[in-house]
C-alpha positions in Angstrom: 22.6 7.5 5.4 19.7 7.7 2.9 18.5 11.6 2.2 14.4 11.9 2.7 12.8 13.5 -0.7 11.4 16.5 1.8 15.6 17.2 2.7 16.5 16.9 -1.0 13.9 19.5 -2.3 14.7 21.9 0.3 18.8 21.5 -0.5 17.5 22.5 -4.1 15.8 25.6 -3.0 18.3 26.5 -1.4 20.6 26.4 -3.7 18.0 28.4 -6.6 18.3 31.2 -3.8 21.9 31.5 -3.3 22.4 31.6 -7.1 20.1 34.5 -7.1 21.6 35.8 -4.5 24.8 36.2 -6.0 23.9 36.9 -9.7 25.4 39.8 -11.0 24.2 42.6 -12.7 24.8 42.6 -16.6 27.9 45.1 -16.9 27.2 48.3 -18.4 29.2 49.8 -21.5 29.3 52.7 -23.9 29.2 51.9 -27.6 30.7 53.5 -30.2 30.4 53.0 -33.7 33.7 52.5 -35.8 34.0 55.2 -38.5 35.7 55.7 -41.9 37.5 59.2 -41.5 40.3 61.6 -43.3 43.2 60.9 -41.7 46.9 62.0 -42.3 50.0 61.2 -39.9 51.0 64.4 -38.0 54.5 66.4 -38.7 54.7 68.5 -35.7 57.4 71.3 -35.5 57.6 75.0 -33.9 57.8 78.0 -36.2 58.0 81.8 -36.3 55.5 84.2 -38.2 56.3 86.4 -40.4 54.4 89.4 -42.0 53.6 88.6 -45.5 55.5 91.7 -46.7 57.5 93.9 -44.3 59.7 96.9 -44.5 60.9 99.8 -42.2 60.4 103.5 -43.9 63.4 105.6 -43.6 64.4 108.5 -45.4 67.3 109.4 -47.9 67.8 112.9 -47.3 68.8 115.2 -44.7 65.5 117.2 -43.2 63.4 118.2 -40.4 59.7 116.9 -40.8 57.3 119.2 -41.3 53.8 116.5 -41.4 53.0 112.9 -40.4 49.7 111.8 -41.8 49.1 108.4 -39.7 48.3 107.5 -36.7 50.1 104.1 -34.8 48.5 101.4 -36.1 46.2 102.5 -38.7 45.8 100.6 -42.0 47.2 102.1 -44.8 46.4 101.7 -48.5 49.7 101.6 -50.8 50.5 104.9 -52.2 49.1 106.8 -48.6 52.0 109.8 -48.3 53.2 108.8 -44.5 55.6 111.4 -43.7 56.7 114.9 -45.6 59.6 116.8 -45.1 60.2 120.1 -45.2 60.8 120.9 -49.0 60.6 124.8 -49.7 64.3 125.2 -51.2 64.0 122.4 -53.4 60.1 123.4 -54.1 62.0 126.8 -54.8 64.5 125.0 -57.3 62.3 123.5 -59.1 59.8 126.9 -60.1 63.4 128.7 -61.3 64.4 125.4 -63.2 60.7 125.4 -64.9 61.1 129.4 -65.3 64.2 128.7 -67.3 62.7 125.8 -69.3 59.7 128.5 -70.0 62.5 131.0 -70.7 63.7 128.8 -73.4 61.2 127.2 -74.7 60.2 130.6 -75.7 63.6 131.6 -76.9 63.3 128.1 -79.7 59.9 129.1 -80.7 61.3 132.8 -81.8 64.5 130.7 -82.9 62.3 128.2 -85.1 59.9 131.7 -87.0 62.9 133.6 -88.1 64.8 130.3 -89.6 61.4 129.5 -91.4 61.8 133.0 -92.9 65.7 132.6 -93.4 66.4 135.5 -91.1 68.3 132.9 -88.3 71.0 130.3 -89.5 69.9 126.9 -88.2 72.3 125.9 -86.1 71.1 128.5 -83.8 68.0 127.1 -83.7 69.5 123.2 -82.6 71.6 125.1 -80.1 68.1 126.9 -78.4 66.8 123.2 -78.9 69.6 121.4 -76.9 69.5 124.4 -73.6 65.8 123.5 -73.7 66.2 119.7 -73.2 69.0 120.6 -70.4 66.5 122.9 -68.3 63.6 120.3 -68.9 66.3 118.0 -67.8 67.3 120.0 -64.8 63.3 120.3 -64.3 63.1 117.0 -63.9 66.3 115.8 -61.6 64.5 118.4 -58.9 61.3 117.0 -59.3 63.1 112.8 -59.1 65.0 114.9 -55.5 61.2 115.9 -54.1 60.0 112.7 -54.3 62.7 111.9 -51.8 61.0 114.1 -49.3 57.8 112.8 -49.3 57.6 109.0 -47.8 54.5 107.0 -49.2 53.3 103.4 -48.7 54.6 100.7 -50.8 51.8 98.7 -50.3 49.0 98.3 -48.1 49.5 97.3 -44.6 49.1 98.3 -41.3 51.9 101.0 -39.6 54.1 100.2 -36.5 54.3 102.6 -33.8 55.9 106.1 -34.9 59.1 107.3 -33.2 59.6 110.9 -34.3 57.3 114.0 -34.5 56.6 116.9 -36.5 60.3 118.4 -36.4 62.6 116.3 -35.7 65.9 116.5 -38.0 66.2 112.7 -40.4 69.2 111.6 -42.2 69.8 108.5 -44.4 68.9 105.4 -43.0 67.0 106.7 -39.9 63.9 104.1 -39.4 61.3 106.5 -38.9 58.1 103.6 -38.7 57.2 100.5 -39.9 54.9 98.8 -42.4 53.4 95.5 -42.8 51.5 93.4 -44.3 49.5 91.5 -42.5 46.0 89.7 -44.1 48.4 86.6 -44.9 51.1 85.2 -42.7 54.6 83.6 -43.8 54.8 80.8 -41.1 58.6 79.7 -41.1 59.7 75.9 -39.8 62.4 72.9 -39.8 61.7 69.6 -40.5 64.4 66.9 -40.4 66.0 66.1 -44.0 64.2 62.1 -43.8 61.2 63.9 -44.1 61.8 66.0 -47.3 60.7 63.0 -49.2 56.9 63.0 -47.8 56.7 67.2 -48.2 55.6 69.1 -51.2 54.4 72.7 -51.9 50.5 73.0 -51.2 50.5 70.2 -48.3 47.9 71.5 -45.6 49.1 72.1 -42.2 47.1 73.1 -39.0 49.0 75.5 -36.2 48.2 77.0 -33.2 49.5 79.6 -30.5 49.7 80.3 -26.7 48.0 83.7 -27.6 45.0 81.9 -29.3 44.8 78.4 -27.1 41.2 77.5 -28.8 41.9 78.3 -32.4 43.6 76.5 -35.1 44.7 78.3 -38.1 45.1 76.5 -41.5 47.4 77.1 -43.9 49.8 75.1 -46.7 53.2 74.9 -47.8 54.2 77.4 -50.1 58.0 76.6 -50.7 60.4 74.1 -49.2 64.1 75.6 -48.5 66.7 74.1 -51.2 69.7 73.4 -48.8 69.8 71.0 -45.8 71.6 72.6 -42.9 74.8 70.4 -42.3 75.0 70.8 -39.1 71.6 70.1 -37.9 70.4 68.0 -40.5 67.1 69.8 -41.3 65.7 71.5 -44.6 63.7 75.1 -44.1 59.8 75.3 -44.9 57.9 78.4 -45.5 54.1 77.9 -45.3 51.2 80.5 -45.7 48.7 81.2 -43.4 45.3 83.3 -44.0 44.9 86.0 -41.4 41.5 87.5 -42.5 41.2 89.4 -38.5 44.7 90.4 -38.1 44.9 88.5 -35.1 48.6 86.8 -36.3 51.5 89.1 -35.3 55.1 88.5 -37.0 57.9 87.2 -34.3 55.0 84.9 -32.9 55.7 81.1 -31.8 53.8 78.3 -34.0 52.9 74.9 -32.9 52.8 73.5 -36.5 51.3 69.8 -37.5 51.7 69.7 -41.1 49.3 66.9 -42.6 51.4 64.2 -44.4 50.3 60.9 -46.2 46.3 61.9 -46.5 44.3 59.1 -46.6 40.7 57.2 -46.0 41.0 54.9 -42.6 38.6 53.3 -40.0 39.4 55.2 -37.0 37.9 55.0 -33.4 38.7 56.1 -29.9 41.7 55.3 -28.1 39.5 53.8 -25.0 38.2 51.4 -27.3 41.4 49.7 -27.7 42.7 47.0 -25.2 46.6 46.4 -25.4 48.6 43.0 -24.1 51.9 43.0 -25.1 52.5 43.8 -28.4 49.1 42.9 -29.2 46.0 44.9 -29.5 42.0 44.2 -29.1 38.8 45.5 -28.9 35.3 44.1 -27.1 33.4 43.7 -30.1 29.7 44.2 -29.4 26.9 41.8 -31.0 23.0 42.4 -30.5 21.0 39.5 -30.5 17.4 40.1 -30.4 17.2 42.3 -27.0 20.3 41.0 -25.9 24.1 42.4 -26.3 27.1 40.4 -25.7 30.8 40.9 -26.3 33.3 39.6 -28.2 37.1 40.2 -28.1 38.4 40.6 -31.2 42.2 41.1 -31.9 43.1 44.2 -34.5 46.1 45.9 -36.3 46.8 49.4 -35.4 48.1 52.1 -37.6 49.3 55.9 -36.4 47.5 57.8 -33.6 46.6 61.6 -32.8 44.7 63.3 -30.8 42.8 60.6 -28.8 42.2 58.4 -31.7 44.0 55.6 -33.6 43.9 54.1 -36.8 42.6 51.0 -37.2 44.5 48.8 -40.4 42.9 45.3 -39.9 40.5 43.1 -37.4 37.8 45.3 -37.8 34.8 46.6 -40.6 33.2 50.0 -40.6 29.9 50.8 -38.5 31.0 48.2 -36.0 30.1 48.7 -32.8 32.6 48.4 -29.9 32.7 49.4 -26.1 34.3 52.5 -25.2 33.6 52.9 -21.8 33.0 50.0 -19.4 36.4 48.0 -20.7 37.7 46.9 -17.5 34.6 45.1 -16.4 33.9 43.1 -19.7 34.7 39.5 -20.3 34.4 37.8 -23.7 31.3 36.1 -24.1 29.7 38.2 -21.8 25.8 39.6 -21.7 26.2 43.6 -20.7 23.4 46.4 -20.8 24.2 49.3 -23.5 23.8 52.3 -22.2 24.0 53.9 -25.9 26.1 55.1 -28.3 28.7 58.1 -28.0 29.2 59.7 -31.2 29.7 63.7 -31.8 26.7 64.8 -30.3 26.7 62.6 -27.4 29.1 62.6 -25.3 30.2 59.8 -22.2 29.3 61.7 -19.6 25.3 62.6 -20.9 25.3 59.3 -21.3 26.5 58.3 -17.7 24.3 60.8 -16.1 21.0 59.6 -18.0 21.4 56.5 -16.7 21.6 57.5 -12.6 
């Protein structure tokens, strides 16, 4: 049956609305712009602190204390008497040894005017000579023993908590407080042996704590152990770690990433990156004129951290791919740009500038 000219122009309207009806929005996506960054691949490990120097005070001698010039926790400059102990016999010792070495000393110089004026043989005077050196000798062995009753800082650091008082009878090897050092940090780690090859003194390394969640403290390798443990198969590392506030504490756990194989890659974000199988790709985005469509372009991926990936081949830098909007775009495709996350802008501004 022949169709009138009237049916057929109506059929086309028709048809113009419907495909209006059912166009779809363009799609819209996040850009983000690919960037050349420092990038190394993370060596992650859990070590211990250590103070930087260490040492518990204890005393050599058997006395009661008679001061303590500290308080717990203060910082101490090296050479600060800590502790004294009660020293009045030795103190009186040592005025009767240097009353004898006076004694003495006086008997040579007597000795020394007759022998100028041959009235004394000189042996006599070499004998007076020699009881001298013993007395300044015995002078000096007393004065060696006081220093053993006095307890100073070997170097500065801040003091423990003290566990005696004014008092309290010592002997040998009693820990009375102790002393560290604590403005840098000895952070102590394993690493398995088939990494020794990529380590070297002065490597940086970032590490963190449960104590400090939102801080990362830097540091580098100071020295690398020179045995491998047989039995586990890993090689010490000792690293140092600046600790300007004395925030650090020794006998604290490390989350350690030491920064191996530092180089100069494209990087971008994870969310940019599309995986099938074995493959990876991105939706590459190309503005022409007022107009942005995509293009899926397949790339080689190298190491990833921290929400980011390395990107070896497919791609140049300051190329612009879509970061958020991935699920929804085709290749070929037309989409609206709602703009361009970088470090001052994040997805959701972005997302809520656009309701």
């Amino acid at each position: 049956m022949p169709v009138s000219k009237r049916t057929l122009c109506c059929c086309l309207l028709l048809l113009t609305w419907a495909g209006q009806a059912v166009a779809q929005p363009q799609t819209p996506v996040i850009g983000h712009y690919a960037e050349m960054a420092t990038w190394s691949d993370p060596l992650e490990a859990l070590g211990t602190l250590r103070a930087d120097e260490s040492v518990t005070l204890s005393a050599t001698v058997t006395e009661t204390i008679a001061d303590i010039n500290f308080q717990d926790g203060e910082q101490v400059d090296r050479g600060r008497l800590l502790i004294r102990l009660e020293d009045a016999e030795e103190q009186a010792q040592l005025r009767a040894a240097q009353a004898i070495s006076d004694e003495r000393r006086n008997a040579l110089d007597r000795a020394a005017q007759l022998q100028q004026r041959n009235l004394a043989p000189r042996a006599d005077v070499e004998d007076t000579q020699a009881r001298l050196r013993q007395a300044e000798a015995d002078a000096q062995a007393l004065e060696a023993r006081l220093a053993n009753y006095r307890i100073h800082a070997p170097f500065s650091g801040r003091v423990g908590f003290r566990n005696v008082s004014v008092g309290t009878l010592v002997t040998p090897g009693m820990d009375l407080v102790t002393l560290d050092k604590l403005d840098v940090m000895k952070l102590d780690f394993t690493v398995p042996e088939v990494f020794l090859g990529r380590l070297s003194t002065g490597l940086k390394l970032s590490a963190t704590t449960a104590a400090f969640p939102d801080e990362v403290f830097s540091g580098e390798i100071a020295s690398i152990g020179t045995r491998v443990d047989p039995v586990s198969r890993s090689v010490s590392v000792r690293a140092e770690l600046a600790n300007p506030h004395m925030r650090l504490r020794p006998g604290m756990l490390m989350e350690v990433i030491v920064q191996q194989r530092q180089r100069e890659t494209l990087v971008l974000p994870e969310s940019a990156i599309e995986p099938s199988g074995n493959r990876h790709f991105v939706m590459l985005i190309h503005q022409h004129d007022e107009e942005h469509r995509l293009e899926r372009r397949e790339v080689s991926i190298g190491e990833r951290r921290h929400g980011e990936v390395e990107i070896l081949e497919g791609l140049d830098p300051d190329s612009l791919v879509v970061i958020h909007g991935l699920q929804l775009a085709r290749d070929g495709q037309s989409v609206r740009l709602l703009g361009i996350a970088d470090e001052e802008t994040d997805i959701r501004t972005l997302l809520e500038a656009d309701r």
